[in-house]
N, C-alpha and C positions, 0 to 999 in steps of 0.2 A: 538431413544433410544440407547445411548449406550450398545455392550455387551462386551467390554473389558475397563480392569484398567488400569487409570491415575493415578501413584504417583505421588505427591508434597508432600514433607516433608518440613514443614518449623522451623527452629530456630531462637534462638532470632536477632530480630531485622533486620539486612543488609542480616543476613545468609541465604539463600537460595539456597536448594539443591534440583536439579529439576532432579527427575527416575523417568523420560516418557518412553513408547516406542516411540515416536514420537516429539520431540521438537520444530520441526514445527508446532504442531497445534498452540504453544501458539505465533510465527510466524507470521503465515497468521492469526491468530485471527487480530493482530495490523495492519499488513504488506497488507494484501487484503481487510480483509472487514470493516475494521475502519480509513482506512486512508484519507489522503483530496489529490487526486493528481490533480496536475498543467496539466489538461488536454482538450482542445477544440479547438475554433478556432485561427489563427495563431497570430491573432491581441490577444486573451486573453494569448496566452500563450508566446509572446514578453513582456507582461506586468506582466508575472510573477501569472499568475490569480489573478491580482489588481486592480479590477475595480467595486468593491462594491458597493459604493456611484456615478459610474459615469453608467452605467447602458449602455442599446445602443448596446450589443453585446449580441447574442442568449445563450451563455454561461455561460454570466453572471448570468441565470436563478440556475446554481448550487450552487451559492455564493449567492446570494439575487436575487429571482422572480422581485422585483421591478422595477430592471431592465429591463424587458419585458417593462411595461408601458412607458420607456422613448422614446422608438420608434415611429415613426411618418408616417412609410411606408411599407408594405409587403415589406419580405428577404426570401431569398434561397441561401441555400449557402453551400460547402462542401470543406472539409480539407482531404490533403493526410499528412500523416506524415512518415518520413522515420527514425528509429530509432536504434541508436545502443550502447548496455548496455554490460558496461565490468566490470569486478571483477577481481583484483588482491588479493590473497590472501599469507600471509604470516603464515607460520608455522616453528618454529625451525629453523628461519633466512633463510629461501627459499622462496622466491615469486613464484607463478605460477598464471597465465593470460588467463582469456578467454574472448571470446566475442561473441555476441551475435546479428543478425543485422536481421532487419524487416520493411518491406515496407507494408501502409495499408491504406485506410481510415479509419478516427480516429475519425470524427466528420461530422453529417451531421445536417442540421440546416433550420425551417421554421416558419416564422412567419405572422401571417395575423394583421392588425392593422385597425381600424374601426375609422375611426373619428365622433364624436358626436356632431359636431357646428349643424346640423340641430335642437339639441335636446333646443338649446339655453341653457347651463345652465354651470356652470365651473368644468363639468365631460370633460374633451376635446378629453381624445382615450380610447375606451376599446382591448387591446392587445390579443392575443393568439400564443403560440410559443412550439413549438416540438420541442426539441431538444438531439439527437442518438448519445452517443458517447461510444469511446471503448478504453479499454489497452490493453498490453500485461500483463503477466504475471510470460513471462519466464525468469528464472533466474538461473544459474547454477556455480559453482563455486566448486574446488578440492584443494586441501589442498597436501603437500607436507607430504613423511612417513618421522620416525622418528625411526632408530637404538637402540637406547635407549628407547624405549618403549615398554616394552615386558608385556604381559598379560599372567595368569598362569590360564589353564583349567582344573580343575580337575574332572569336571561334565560330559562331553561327553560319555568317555569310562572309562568302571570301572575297578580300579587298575591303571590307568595310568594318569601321571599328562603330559600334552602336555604345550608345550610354544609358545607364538604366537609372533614376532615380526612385529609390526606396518608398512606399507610402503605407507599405500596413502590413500585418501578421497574422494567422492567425495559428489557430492550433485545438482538434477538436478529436477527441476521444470519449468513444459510450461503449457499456458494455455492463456486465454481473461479472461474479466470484462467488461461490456457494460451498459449503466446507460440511460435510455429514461426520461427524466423528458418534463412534462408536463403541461407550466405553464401560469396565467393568471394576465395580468398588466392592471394597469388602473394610467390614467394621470389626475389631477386635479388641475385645474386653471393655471399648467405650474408652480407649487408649490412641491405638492405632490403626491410621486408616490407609487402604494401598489401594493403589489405581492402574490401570493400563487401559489405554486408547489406541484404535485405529482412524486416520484419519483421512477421508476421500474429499479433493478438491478437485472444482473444475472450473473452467476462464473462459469468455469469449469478452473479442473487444474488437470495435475497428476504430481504425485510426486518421487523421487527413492534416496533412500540411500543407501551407499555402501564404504566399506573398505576394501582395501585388505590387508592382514598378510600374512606370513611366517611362516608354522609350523613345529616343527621341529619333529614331530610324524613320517611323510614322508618326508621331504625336498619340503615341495612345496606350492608356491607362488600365493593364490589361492584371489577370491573375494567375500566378502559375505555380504548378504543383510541384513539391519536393518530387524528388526521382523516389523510386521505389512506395510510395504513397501515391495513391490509399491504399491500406491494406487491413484485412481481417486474420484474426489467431484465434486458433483455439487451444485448450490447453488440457490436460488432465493430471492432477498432483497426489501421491500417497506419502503418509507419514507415519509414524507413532509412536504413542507419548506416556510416560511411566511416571508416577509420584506416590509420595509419602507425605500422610500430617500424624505429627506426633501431639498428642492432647499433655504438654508438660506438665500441669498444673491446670486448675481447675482456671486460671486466666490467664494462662500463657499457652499456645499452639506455636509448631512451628512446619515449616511446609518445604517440599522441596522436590522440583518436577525437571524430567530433561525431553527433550523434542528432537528425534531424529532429522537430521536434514530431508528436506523435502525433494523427493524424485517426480520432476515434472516430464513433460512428453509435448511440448508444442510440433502446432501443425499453423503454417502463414501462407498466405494467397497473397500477392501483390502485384503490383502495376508497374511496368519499363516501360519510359516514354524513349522514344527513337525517332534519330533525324531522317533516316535511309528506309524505311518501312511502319507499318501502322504499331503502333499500341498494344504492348501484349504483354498477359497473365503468367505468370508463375506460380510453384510453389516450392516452398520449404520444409523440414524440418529440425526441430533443434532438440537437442535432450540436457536438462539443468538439471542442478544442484544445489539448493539454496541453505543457509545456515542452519544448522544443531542449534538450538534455544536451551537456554537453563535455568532456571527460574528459583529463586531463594525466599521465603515468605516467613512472615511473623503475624502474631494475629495475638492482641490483649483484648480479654474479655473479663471485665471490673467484675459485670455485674449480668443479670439476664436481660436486661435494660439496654447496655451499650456494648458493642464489638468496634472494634479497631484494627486494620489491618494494613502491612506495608508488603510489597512483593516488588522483588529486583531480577529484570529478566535483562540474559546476557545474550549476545550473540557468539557461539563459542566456533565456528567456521566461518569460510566467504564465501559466495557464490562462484560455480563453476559449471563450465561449461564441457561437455562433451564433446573434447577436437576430431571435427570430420578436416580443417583442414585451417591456412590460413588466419580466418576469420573468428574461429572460435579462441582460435589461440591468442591472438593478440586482446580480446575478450578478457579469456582469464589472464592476463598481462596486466590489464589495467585494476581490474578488481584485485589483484593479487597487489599490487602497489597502491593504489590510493581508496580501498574499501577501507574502511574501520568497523570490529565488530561492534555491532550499535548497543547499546545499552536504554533500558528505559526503568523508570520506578513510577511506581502507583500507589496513593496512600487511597482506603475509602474506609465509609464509618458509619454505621447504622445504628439509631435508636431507638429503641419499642416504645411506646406509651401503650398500655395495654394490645389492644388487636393492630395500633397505628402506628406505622414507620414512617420513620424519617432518614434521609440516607445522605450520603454526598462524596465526593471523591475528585481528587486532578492525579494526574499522568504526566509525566516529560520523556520524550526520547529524542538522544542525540542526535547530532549530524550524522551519515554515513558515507562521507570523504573525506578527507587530509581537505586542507586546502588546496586547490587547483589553478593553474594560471594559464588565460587563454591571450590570443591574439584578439583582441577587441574594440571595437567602432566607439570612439566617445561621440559628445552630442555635436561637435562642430566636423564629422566625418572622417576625423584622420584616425588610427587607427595605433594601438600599445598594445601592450603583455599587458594584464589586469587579472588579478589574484581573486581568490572567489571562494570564501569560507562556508557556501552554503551552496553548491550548486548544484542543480539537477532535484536536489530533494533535503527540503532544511529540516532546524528541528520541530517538533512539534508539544504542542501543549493542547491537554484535556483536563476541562472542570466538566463535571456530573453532578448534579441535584435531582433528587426526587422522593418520592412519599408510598405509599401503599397501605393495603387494610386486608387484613384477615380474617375473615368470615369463617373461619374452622375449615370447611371443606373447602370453600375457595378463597380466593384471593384475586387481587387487582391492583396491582402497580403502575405508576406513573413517572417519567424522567425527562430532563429536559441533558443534552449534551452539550459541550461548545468545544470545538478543536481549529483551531489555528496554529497556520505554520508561514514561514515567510522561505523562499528560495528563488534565488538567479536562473534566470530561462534563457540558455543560450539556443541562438537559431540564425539561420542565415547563409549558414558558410553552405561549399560547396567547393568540390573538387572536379577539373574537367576531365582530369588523367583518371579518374576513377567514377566518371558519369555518375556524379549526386549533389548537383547542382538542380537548380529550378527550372521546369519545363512550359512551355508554351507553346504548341506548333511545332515548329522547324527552331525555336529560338532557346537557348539555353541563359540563364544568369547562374554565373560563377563568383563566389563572395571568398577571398583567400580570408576572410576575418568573422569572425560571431557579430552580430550582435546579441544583445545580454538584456534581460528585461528582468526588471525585481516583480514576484506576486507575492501578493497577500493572500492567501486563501484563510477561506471561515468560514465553518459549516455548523448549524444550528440543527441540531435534531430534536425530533419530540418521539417521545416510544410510550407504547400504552402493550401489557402483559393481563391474560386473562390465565387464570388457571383453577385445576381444579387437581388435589387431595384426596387421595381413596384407598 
């Protein structure tokens, strides 16, 4: 149950004024526990995770279980990925650049496959497959100050109005996501194949915001925390997921998988900064509900040589929240008005040379908001409405390349990823009538307007797959 106020005020229509204390929740609402990441083994993620209708790969279990059934042989198999996510961010014509880099196992994968010709009948494998993966989550990124951007305090101390001049940003979040699905294929007549998945998620993250000003009460250039930050969450999510591939034709397959909305369970610890006593801990809890996915595949296969394959995932619900009170509800207010459900398509394409592949694949998913228009700080300080076609969380694009070799019993793959997205990072504002302003001491900074930073994010992975065939 929540015990603190979420504002959203909304106006007509595009207008939308968001006095959160925390802008991130509505964030990672999209960004962590609603999103479809391009994550597993090295072959699925050379392909863009594009392999819907072609099935064969343990990962394929998160995209359509059906997949499980196409398999003909017990697998074991595990992926290191080495990964590294930068953000350039640009504010008042300054970029500033971070990066971020991580070495991990990302993916582990097992499946046992039963063949049923003793049973005589054109049931031909009953499948079972485990499959353990995992993200990062960290992400960090700082924003450049801006001279011209001075904030007037008159709240703090009484009788005295202080000035604060704006000088920097930042914004720093680390944490995993780890997704164990569960899933059960079955092959029939070498026709069709049907899947069902259970799928176990879990999340920890913490989180920190923070701005430094100039005030001119002392002359001095201090750093202060968003209210209610820092804070850590944990999360725990089930789901599960049901498909079909149909073998039309010896080079036509077609695929079609649906994903129950996901039932999450957070738990958040955070921080109230106070003028009238010390510094103290909370907690919360919240109960989500993130979109129903639906997934549509096609998969041409010329020759034994080359596969081809397109899959169009839909988002068929919006995220919602469980009203304990207030906060939740203006919550699903805003996602219920300016969510869109996101769509994404994935083409990838694999070519054998004898025992050697060669693979490749790109992804695009939409925006998931209408356009949005905030109260917003330009670069000379004064302050508009500013329209924002990408905010909070933009679109995104994935190319995948990679190769592998078949040695019979085992196998070894190789991929390199590239996914870049660009989106508006609003931060700043602060409300006094609802304490989510920036804290230092005794001193509060109250900003009635955003400011807005464009990022560039691009993250370069490499993944290496070992497995083995039995």
């Amino acid at each position: 149950m929540l015990k603190k106020t979420f504002l959203l005020l909304s106006i007509p229509i595009s207008f939308v004024y968001l006095k959160a204390q925390d802008i991130s929740v509505i964030t990672n609402t999209v960004d962590v526990y609603s999103s479809n990441p391009i994550n597993g083994t090295a072959k699925f993620n050379s392909m863009a995770g594009s392999i819907g209708a072609l099935g064969g790969d343990i990962s394929s279990a998160n995209l359509n279980p059906a997949g499980i059934g196409v398999f003909i042989t017990n697998d074991l198999n595990l992926t290191l990925g080495v990964h590294s996510n930068k953000n350039t961010t640009t504010f008042a014509g300054q970029a500033l650049s971070n990066k971020i880099n991580n070495t991990d196992i990302i993916n582990t994968g097992g499946l046992l496959s039963f063949n049923l010709d003793a049973l005589n009948s054109n049931w031909k494998f009953i499948n079972v497959g485990v499959n353990y993966s995992t993200r990062s989550l960290d992400n960090y990124s700082n924003s450049a100050g801006n001279s011209n951007i001075k904030i007037v305090d008159d709240f703090s101390l009484p009788n005295q109005i202080i000035n604060y001049t704006y000088r920097g940003h930042g914004y720093d979040r680390y944490g995993d996501q780890s997704k164990m699905n569960i899933a059960v294929g079955a092959n029939y007549d070498n026709r069709l194949y049907f899947g069902a998945g259970l799928n176990f998620q879990t999340s920890f993250l913490r989180q920190f915001d923070s701005a430094a000003f100039l005030s001119d009460y002392d002359n001095t250039n201090l750093l202060y925390n968003k209210q209610y930050t820092g804070y850590e969450e944990s999360a725990d999510g089930f789901s599960a997921n049901f498909g079909v591939i149909a073998k039309v034709s010896n080079q036509i397959r077609v695929g079609a998988a649906l994903e129950t909305p996901t039932w999450w369970s957070m738990d958040r610890v955070f921080s109230q900064y106070n003028f009238d006593q010390d510094d103290r801990t909370f907690g919360e809890d919240r109960r989500l509900v993130t979109p129903m996915k639906a997934t549509l595949s096609a998969a041409f296969v010329p020759s034994k040589n080359l596969a081809i394959n397109v899959d169009f995932i839909q988002g068929v619900t919006k995220p919602k929240y469980k009203v304990y009170g207030e906060a939740e509800q203006e919550l699903n207010d805003f996602f219920d008005d300016s969510y869109k459900n996101s769509s994404e398509v994935r083409i990838g394409a694999e070519y054998r040379i004898n025992a050697f592949r060669l693979r490749g694949g790109y992804a695009y998913q939409g925006n998931s908001f209408d356009n949005l228009s905030l109260l917003s700080y330009n670069d000379n300080g004064s302050t508009s409405n500013q329209s924002f076609s990408n905010l909070l969380v933009g679109k995104r694009n994935t190319i995948g390349a990679g190769l592998g070799y078949d040695f019979r019993a085992f196998y070894i793959d190789a991929s390199y990823q590239n996914i870049t997205s660009e989106y508006s990072s609003p931060f700043l504002q602060g409300n006094v009538d609802y304490n989510s302003g920036y804290f230092n001491g005794g001193f509060d900074v109250n900003s009635d307007a955003y400011a807005v930073s464009k990022v560039k994010n691009n993250r370069s992975n490499f993944f290496v797959t070992v497995g083995w065939k039995f």
